[in-house]
MMTF fields as JSON, N, C-alpha, C and O atoms, coordinates in Angstrom:
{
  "mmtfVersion": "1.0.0",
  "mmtfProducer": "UNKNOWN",
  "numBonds": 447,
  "numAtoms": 448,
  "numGroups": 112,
  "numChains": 1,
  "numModels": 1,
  "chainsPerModel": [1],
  "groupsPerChain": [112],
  "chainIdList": ["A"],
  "bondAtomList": [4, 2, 8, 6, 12, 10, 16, 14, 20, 18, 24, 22, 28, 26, 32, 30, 36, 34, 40, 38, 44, 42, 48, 46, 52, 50, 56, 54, 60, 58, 64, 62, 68, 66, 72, 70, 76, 74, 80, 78, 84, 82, 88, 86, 92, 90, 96, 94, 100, 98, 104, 102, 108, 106, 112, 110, 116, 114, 120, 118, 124, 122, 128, 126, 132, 130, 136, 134, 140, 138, 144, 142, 148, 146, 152, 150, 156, 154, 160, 158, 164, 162, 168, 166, 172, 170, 176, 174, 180, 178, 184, 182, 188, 186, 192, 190, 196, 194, 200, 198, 204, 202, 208, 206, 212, 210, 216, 214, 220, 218, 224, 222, 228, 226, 232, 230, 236, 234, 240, 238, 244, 242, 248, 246, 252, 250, 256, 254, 260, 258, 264, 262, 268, 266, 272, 270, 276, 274, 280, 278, 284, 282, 288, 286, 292, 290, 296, 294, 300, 298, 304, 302, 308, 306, 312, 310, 316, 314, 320, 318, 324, 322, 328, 326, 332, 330, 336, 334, 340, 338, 344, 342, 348, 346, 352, 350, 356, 354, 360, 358, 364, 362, 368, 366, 372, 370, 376, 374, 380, 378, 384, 382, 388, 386, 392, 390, 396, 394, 400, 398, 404, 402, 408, 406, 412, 410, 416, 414, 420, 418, 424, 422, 428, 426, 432, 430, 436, 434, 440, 438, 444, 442],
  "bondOrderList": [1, 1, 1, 1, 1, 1, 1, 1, 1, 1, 1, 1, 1, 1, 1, 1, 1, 1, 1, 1, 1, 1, 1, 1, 1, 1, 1, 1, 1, 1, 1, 1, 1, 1, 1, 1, 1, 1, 1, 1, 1, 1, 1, 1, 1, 1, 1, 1, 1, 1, 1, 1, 1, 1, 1, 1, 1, 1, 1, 1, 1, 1, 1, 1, 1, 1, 1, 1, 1, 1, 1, 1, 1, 1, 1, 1, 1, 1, 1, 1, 1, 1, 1, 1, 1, 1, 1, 1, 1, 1, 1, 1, 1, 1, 1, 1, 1, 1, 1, 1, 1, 1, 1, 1, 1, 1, 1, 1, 1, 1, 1],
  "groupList": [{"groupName": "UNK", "atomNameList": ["N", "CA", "C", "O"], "elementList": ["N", "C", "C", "O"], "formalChargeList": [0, 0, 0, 0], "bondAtomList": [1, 0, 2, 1, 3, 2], "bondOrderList": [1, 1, 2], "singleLetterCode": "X", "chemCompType": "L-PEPTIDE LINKING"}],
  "groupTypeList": [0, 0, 0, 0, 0, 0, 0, 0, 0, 0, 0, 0, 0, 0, 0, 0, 0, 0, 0, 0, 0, 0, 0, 0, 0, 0, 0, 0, 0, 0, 0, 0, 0, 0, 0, 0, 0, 0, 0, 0, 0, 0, 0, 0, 0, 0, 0, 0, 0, 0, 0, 0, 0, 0, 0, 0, 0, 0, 0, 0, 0, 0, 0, 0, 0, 0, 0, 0, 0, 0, 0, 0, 0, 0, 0, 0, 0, 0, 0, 0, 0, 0, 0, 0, 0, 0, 0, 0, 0, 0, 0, 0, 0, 0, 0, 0, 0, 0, 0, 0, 0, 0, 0, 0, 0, 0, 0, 0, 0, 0, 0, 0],
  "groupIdList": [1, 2, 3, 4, 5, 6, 7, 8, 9, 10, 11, 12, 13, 14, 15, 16, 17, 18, 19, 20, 21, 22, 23, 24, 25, 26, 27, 28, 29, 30, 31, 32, 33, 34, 35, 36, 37, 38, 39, 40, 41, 42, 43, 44, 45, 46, 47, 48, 49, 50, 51, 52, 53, 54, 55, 56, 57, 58, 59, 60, 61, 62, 63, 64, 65, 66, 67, 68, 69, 70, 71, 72, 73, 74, 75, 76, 77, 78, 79, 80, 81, 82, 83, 84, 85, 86, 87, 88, 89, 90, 91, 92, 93, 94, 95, 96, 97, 98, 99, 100, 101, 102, 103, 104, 105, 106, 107, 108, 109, 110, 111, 112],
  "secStructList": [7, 7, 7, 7, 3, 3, 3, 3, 3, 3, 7, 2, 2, 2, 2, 2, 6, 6, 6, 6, 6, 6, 7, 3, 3, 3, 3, 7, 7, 1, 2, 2, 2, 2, 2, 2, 2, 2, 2, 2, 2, 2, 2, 6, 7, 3, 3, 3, 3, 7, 3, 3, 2, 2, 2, 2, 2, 2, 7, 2, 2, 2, 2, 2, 2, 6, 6, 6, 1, 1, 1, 1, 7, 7, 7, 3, 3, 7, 5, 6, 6, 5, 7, 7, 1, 1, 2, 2, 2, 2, 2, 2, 2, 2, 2, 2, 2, 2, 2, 1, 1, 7, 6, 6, 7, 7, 7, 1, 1, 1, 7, 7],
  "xCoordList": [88.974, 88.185, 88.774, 89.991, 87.683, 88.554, 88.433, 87.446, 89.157, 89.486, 89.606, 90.322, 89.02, 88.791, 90.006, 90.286, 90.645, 91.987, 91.661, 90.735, 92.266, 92.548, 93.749, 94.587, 93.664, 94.465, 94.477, 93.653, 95.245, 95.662, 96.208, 96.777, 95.753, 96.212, 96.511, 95.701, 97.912, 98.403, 99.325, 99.769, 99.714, 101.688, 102.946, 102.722, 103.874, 104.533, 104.771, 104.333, 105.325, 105.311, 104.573, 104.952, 102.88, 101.863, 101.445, 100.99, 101.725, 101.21, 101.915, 101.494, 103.242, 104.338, 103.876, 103.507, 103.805, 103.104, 102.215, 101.864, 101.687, 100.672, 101.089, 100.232, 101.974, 102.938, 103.381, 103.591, 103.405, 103.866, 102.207, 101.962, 101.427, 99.771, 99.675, 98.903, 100.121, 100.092, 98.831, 98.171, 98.949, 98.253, 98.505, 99.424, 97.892, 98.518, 98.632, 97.8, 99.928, 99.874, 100.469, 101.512, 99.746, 99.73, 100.389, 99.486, 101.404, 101.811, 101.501, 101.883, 101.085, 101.169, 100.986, 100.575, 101.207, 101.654, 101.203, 101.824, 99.972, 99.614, 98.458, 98.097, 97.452, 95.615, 95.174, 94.135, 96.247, 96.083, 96.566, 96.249, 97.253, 97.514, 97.048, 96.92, 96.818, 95.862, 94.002, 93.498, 93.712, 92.434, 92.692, 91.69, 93.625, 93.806, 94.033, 93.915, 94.547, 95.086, 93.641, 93.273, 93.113, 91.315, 90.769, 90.349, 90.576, 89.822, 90.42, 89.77, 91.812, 92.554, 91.873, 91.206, 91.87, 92.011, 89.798, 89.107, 89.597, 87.711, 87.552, 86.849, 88.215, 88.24, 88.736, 87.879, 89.803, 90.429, 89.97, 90.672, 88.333, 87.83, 88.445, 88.268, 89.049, 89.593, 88.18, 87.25, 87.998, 86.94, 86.753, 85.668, 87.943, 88.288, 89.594, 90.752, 89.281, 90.483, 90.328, 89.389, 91.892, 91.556, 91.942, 92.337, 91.784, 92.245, 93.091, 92.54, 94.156, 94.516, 94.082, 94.271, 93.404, 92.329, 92.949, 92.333, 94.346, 95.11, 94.226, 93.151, 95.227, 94.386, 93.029, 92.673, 92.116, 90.841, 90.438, 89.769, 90.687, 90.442, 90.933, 90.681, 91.349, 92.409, 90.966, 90.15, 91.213, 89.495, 88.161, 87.944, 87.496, 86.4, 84.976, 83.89, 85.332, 84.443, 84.288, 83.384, 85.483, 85.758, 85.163, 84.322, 85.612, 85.142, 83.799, 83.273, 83.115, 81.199, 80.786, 79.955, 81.798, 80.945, 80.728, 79.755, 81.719, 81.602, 80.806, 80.569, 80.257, 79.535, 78.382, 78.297, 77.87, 76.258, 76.92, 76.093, 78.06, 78.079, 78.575, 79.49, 78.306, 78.172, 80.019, 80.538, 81.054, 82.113, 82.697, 82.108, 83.767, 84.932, 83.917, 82.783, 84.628, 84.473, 85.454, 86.609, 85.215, 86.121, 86.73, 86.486, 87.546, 87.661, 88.287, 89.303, 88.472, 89.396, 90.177, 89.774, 91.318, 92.369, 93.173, 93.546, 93.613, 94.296, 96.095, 96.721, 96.511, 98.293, 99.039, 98.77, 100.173, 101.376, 101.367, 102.002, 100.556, 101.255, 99.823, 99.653, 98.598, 97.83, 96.03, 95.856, 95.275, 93.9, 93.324, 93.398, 92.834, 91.559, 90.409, 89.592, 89.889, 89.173, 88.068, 87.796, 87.553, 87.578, 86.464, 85.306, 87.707, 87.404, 86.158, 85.217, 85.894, 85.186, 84.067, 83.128, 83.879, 82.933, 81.898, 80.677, 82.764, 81.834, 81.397, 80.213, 81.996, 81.24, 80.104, 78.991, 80.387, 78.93, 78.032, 76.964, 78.06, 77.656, 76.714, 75.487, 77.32, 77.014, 76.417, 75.869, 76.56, 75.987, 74.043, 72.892, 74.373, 72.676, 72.29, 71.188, 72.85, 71.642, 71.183, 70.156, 72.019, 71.556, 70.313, 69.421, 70.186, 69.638, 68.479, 67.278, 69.462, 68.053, 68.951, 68.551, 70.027, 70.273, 72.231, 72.914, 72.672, 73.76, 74.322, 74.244, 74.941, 75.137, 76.71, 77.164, 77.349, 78.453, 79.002, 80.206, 77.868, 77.952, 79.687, 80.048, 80.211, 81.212, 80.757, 80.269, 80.966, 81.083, 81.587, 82.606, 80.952, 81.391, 82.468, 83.288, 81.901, 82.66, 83.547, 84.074, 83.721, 84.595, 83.829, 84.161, 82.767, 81.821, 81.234, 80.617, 81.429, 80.804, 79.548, 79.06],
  "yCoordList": [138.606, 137.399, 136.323, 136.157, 135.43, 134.25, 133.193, 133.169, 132.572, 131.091, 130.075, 130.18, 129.43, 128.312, 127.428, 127.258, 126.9, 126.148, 124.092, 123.582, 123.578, 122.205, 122.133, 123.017, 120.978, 120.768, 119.109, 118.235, 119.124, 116.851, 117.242, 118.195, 116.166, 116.22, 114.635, 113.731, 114.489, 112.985, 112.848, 113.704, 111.643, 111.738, 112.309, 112.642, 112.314, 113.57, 112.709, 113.067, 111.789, 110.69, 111.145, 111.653, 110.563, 110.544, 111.892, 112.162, 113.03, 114.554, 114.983, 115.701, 114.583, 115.393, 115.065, 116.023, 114.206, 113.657, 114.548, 114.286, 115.844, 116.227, 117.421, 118.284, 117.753, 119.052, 119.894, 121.085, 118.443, 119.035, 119.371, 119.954, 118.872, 119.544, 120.676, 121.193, 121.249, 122.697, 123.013, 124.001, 122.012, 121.413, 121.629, 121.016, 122.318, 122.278, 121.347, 121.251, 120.888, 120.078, 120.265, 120.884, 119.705, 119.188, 118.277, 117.584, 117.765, 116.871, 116.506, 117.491, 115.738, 115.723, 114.621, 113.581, 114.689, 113.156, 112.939, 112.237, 113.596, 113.162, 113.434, 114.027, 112.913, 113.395, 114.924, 115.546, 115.262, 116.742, 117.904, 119.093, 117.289, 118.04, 118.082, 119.088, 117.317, 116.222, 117.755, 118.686, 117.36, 117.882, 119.52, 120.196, 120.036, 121.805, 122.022, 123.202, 120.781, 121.597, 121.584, 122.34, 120.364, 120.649, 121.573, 122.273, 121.907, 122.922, 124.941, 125.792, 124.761, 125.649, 125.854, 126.887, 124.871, 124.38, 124.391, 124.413, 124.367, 124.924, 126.333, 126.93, 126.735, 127.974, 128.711, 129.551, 128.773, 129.193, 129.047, 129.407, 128.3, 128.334, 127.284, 127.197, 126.563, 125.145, 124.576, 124.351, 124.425, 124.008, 122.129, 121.567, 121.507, 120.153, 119.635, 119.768, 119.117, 118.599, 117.021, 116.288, 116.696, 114.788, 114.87, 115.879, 113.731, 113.517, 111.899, 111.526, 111.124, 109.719, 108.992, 109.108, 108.127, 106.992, 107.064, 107.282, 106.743, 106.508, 107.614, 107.673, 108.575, 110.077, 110.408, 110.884, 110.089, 110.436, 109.294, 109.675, 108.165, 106.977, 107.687, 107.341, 108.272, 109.22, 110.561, 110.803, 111.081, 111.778, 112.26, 113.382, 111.221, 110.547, 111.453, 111.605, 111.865, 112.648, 114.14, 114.464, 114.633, 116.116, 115.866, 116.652, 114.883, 114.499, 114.793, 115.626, 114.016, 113.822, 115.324, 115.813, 116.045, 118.007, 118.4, 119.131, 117.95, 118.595, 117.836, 118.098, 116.809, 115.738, 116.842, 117.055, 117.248, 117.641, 119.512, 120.347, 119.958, 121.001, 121.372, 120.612, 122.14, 122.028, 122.235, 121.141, 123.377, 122.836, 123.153, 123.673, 122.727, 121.437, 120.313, 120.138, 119.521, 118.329, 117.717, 117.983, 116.794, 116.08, 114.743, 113.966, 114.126, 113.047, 112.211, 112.855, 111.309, 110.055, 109.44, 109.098, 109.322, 108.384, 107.797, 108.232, 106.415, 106.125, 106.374, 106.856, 105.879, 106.334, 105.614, 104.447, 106.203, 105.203, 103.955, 103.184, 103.638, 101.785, 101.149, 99.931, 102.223, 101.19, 101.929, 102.984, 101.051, 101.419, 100.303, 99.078, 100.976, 100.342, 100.492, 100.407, 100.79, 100.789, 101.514, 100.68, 102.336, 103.074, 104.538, 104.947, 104.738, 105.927, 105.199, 105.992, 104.351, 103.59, 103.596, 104.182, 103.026, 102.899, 104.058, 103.995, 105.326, 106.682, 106.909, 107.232, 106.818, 107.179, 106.405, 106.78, 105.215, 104.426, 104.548, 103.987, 104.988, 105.334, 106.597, 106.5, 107.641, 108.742, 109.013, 110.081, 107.917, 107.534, 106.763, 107.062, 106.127, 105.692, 106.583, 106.874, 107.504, 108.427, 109.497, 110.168, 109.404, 110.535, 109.734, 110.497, 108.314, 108.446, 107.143, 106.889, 106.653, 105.221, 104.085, 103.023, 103.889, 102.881, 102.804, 103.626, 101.012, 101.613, 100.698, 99.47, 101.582, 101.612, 101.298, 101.252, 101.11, 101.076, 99.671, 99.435, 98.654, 97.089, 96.61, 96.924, 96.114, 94.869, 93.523, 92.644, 93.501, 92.108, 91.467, 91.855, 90.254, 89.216, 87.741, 87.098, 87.516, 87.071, 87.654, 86.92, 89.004, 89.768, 90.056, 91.137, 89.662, 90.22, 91.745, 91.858, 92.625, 93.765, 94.248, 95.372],
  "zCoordList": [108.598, 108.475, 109.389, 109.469, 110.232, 111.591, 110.475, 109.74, 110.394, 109.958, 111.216, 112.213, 110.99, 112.177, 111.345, 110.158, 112.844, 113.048, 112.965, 113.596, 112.415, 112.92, 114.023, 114.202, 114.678, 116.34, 116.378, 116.109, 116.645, 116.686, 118.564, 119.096, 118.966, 120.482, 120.696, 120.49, 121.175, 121.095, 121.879, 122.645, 121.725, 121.929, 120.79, 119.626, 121.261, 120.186, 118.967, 117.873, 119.09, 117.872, 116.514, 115.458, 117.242, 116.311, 115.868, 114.756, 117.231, 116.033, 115.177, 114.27, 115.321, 114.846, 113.622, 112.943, 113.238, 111.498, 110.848, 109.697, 111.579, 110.874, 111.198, 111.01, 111.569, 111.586, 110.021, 109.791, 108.958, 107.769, 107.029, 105.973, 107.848, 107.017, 107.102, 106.295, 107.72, 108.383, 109.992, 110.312, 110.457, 111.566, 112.952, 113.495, 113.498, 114.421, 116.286, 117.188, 116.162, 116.787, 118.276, 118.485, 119.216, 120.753, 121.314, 121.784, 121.608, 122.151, 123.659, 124.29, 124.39, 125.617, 126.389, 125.876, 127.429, 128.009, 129.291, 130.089, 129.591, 130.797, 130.568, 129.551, 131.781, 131.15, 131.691, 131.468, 132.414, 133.35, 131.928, 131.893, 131.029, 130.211, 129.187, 128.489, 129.014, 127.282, 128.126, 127.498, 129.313, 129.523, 129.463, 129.229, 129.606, 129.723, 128.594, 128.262, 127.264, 126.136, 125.021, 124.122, 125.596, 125.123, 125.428, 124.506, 126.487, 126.738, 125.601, 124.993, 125.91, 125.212, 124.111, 124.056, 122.898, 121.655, 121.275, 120.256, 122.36, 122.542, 122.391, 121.576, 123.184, 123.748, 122.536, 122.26, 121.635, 121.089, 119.483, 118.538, 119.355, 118.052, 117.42, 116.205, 117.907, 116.935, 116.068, 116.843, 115.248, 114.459, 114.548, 114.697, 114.43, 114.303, 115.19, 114.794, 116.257, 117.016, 116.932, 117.24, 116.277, 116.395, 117.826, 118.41, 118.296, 119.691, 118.95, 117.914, 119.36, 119.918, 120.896, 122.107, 120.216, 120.495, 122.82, 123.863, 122.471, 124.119, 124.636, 125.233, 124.106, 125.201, 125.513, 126.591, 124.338, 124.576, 125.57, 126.53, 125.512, 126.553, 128.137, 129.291, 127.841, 129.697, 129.858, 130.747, 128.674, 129.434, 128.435, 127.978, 128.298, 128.039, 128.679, 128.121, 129.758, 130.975, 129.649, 128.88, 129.899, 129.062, 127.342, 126.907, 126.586, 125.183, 125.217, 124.479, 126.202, 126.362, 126.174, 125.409, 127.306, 127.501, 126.275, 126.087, 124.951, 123.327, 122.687, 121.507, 123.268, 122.12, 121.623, 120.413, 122.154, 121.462, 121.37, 121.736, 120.993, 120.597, 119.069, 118.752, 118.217, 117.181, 117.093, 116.874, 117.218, 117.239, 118.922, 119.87, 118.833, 118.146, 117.689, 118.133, 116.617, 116.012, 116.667, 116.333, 117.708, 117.959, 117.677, 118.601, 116.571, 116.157, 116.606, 116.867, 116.891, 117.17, 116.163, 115.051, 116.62, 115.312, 116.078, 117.168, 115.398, 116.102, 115.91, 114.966, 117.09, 117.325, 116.817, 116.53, 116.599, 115.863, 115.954, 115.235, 116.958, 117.011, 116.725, 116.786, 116.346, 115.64, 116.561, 117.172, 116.318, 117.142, 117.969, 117.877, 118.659, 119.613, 119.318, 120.235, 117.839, 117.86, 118.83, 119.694, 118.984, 120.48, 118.857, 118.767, 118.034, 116.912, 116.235, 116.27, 115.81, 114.829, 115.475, 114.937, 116.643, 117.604, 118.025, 117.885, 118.67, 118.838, 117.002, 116.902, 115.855, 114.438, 114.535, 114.168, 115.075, 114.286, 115.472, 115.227, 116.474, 117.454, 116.903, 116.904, 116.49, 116.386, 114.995, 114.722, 114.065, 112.453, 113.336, 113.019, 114.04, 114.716, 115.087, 114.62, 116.047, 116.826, 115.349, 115.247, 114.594, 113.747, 112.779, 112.41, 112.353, 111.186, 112.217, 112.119, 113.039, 113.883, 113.313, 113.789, 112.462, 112.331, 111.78, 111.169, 112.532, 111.953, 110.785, 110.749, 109.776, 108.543, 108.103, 106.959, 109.275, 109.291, 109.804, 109.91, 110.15, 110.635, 109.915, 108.78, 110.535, 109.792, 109.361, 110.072, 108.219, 107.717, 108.558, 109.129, 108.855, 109.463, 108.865, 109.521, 106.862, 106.274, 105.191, 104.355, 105.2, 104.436, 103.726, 103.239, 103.265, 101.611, 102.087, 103.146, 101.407, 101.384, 100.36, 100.47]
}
């Protein structure tokens, strides 16, 4: 029986954290490498790869080729030192094209 894999692709910092999920993690530090270890981690039936908000910002081009394929799920999170917001953005992005509207607005005065 294949069991489809989870994959975090980051800087080593931030994957190493998800090393104890039983996760398997990518470290890498350049976009020449961050882009071959995607493709790997496609190729190889990964079901769910987060990417770090940094890296996916380095290749953005490669992210788009998976947008409209059913997997990888490719997620965004952000890195140790915090987000850009960058993750939030493609969800609610991708929460409109699915339903026409987005549902995910921010409060502007904190009231929810």
């Amino acid at each position: 029986m294949f069991m489809y894999r989870i994959g975090v692709i980051g800087d080593k910092d931030t994957v190493l954290a998800f090393k104890a999920l039983g996760v398997g993690t990518f470290p890498v530090i350049d976009r020449d490498e961050a882009k071959k270890t995607l493709r790997t981690l496609a190729k190889d039936k990964y079901a769910v790869i987060f990417i770090t908000e940094q890296v996916a910002g380095q290749i953005e081009d490669m992210i788009e080729e998976y947008e409209n394929e059913v997997l990888p799920a490719i997620i965004l999170i952000p890195n140790n030192q915090g987000s850009l917001g960058i993750g939030m953005e493609k969800i609610k992005s991708s929460v409109e094209r699915a339903i026409g509207v987005d549902i995910l607005f921010e409060s502007e005065g904190g009231d929810n």
